[in-house]
N, C-alpha and C positions, 0 to 999 in steps of 0.2 A: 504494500500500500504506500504509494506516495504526497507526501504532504508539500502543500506549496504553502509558502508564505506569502502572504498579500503586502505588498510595501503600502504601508496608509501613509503618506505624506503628510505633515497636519499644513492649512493652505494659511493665506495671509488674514481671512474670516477667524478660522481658530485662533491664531495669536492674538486677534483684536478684542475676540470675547474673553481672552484669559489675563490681557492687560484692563481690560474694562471691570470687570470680574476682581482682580486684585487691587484696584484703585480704590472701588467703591467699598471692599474689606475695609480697608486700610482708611478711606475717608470716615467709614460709619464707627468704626470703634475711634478715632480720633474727636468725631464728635458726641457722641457718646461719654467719653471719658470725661472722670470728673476735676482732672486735673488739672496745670497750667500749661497751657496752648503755646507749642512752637511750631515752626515754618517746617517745612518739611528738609530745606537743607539745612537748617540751626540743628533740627534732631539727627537728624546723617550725621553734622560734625562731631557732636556730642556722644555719638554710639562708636564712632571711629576711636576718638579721644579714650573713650570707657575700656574699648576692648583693646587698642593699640599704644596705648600709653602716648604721651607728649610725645608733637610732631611739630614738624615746618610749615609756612603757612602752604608752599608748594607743593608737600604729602597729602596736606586738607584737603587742597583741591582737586587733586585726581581720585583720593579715597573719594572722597562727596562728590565725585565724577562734574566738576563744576570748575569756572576760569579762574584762575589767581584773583582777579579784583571781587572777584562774588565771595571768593574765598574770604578775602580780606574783610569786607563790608561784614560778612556774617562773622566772624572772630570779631570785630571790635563790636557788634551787638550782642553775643554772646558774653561780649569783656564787663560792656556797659551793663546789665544784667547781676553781674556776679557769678557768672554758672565759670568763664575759663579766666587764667589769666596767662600775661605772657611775661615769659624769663628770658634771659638775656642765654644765646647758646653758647656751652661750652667748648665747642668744638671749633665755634665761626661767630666771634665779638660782633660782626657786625649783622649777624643774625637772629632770629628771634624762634624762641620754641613755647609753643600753646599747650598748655596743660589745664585742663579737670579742676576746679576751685570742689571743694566740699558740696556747695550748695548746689554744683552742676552734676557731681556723680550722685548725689541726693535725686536732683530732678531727673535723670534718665532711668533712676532705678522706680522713681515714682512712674516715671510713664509705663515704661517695659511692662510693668506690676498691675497698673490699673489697666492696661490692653488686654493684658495676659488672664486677668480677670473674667475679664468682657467677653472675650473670646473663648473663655472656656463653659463659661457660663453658657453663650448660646450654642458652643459643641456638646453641650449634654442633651440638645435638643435633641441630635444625631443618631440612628443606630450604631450598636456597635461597631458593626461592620462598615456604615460610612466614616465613623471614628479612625477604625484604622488604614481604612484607604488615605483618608486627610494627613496621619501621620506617616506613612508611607511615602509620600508626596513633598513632604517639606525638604528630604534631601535633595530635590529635583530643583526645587526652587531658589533652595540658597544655590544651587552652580548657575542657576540662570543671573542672580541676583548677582554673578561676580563676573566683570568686562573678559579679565583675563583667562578666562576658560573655556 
């Protein structure tokens, strides 16, 4: 008996419903959430920061996939805030390295926390078995979620 494989290509409709599909995620538990409201690249920089420790403002902006000057504008609103602040580099005097203030690793772990809430809350709406499909799926997503792979 022989099996053929069907190549399913997914088409340029598919990606659109699944960028569409994760925005409005990501929008409804942001407005949902009862916490304090940031831009969506102030939280990129913020979670980059969190998990990467102090960077350049030139690492900020290729992690937060965004231009040096956006870069820049968001660190000194982040600065202005209290969430980062900037230290003088030790490697290059005329450099500067953006680090995590208390009150910044506070707010992304409030966020992270109050999302992670929300969303689990309405995954218990879920069957099991769509549970684990959703789980099964997140690995797929962080490799989409990184340029370089």
């Amino acid at each position: 008996m022989t099996t053929s494989v069907t190549n399913q290509s997914v088409t340029n409709q598919d990606a659109l419903q699944l960028v569409v599909a994760v925005h409005r995620l990501i929008r409804s538990l942001r407005q949902s959430a009862s916490v304090r409201r940031l831009q969506p690249t102030q939280l990129l920089v913020l979670a980059e920061l969190a998990s990467q420790g102090p960077m350049r403002i030139g690492e900020i902006a290729v992690r937060a996939l965004c231009s040096q000057p956006t870069a820049t504008t968001v660190v000194t609103g982040l600065e202005s805030n209290g969430l980062v602040r900037r230290e003088a580099d030790p490697a290059d005097g005329r450099a500067t390295i953006v680090e995590l203030t208390g009150l910044g690793r506070d707010t992304i772990l409030s966020l992270a926390h109050g999302e992670a809430e929300l969303l689990s809350e309405r995954l218990s709406r879920f069957s099991a078995e769509e549970r684990e499909t959703l789980r099964s799926v997140t690995p797929l997503l962080r490799r989409l979620a990184d340029p370089a792979r």
